[in-house]
C-alpha positions as CSV (number, residue, x, y, z in Angstrom):
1,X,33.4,-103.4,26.4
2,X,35.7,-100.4,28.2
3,X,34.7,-98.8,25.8
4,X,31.1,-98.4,26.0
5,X,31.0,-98.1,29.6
6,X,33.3,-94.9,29.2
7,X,31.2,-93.7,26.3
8,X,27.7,-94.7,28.7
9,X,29.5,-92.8,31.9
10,X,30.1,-89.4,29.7
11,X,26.6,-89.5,28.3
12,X,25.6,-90.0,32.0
13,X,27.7,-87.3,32.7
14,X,26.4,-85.2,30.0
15,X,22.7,-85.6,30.3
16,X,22.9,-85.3,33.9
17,X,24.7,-81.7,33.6
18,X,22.1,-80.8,31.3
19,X,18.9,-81.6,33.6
20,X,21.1,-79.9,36.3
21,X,21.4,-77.0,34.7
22,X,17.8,-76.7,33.9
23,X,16.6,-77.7,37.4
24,X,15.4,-81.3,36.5
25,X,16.5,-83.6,39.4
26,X,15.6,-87.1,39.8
27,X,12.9,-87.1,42.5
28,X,10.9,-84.9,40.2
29,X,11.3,-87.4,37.5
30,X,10.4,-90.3,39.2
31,X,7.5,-88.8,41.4
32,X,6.3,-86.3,38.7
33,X,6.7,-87.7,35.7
34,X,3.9,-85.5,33.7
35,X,5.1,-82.3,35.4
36,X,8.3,-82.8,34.2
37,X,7.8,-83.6,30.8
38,X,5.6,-80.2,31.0
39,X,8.5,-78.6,32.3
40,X,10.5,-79.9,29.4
41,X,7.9,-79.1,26.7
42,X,7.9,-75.1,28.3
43,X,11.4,-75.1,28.4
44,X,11.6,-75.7,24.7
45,X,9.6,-73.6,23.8
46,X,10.8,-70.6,25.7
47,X,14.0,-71.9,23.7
48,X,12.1,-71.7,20.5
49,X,10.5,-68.3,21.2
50,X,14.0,-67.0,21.8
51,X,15.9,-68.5,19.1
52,X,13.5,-67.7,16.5
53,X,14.9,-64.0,15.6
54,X,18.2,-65.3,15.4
55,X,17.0,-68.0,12.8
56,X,15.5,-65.5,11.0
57,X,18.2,-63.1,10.4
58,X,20.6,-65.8,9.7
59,X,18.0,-67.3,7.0
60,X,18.2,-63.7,5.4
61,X,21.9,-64.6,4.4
62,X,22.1,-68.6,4.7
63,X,19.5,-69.5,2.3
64,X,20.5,-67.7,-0.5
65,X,23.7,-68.6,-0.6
66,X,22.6,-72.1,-0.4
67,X,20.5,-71.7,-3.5
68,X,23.4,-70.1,-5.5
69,X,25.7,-72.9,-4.3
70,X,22.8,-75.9,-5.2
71,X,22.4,-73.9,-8.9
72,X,26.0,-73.6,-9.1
73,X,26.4,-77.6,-8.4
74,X,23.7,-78.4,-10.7
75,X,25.0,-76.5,-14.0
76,X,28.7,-78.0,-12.9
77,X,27.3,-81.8,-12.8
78,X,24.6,-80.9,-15.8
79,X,27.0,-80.0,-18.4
80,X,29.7,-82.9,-18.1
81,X,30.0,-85.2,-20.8
């Protein structure tokens, strides 16, 4: 029971730093719930917009080596008696 109402504080914690940080208080939740969830909705995808490049160039090197690993596993697992 301690236990879960540590773990429930830090997620309060937590989530609370996060809305804090991106200028979500609670009056605007409560009083503006549709705003807010537009706000939220912009927010990620401003987020998206700018994390896309960096997905990009990291898919450039990421997903073939995941193929060669995957083929690699599969001729291992394929040949065995």
């Amino acid at each position: 029971m301690v236990g879960w109402i540590v773990r429930t504080l830090l997620l309060c914690f937590v989530v609370g730093l996060v809305l804090s940080f991106l200028d979500i208080n609670p009056a605007s939740i409560l009083t503006n719930s549709w705003g807010t969830i537009q706000d939220i909705a912009r927010l990620a995808a401003d987020f998206f917009h700018w994390a896309l490049p960096y997905i990009l160039i990291g898919a450039v090197i990421v997903v073939p080596l995941s193929v060669i690993g995957a083929v690699m596993r599969w001729t291992r697992t394929r040949h065995r008696p």
